[in-house]
N, C-alpha and C positions, 0 to 999 in steps of 0.2 A: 658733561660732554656727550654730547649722540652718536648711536652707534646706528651702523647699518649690518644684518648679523644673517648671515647665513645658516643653512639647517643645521650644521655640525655643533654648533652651541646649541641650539635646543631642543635636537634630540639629547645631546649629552647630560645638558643639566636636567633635564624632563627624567631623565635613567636614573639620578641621584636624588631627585626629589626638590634641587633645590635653583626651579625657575628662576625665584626671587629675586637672586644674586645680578639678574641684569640690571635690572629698574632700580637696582639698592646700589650698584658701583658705578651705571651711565645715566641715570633718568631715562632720557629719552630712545628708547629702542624702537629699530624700524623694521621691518622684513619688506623685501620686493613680494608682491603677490604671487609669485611663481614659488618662493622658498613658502608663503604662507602653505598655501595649495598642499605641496609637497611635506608640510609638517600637521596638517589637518585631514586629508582626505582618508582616513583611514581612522577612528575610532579606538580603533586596539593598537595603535601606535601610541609607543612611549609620553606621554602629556600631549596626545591630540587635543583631550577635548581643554585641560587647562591652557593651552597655546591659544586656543578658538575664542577662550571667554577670557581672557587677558586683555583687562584693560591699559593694561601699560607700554603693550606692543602695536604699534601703529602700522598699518599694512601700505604700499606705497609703491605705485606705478613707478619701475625703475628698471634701465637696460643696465648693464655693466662698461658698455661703451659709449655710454652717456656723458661720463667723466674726463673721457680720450680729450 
């Protein structure tokens, strides 16, 4: 099942260490480029750079009211 996941999962699991649990309960994880942005521009933020190099997160042009 695919998710589409906001920054509050991956700052959280980034803080616990345990990213993995996405890709291992939905396969398919997405981020809009704007959550991407906001969970990478910074380095010394909690799993910047494992969020960055995470092949398993798919980054994806997407409004919120796209779905409306």
């Amino acid at each position: 099942m695919p998710i589409i996941v906001n920054s509050g999962p991956l700052i959280s699991l980034a803080r616990i260490g345990r990213l993995d649990l996405l890709p291992e309960l939905f396969g398919e994880v997405m981020a809009p480029a704007a959550v991407f942005r906001e969970v990478t521009r910074d380095e010394s933020l909690p799993g910047a750079r494992h969020i960055a190099e995470a092949e398993w997160l798919s980054v994806v042009s997407w409004q919120p009211n796209e779905l409306a």
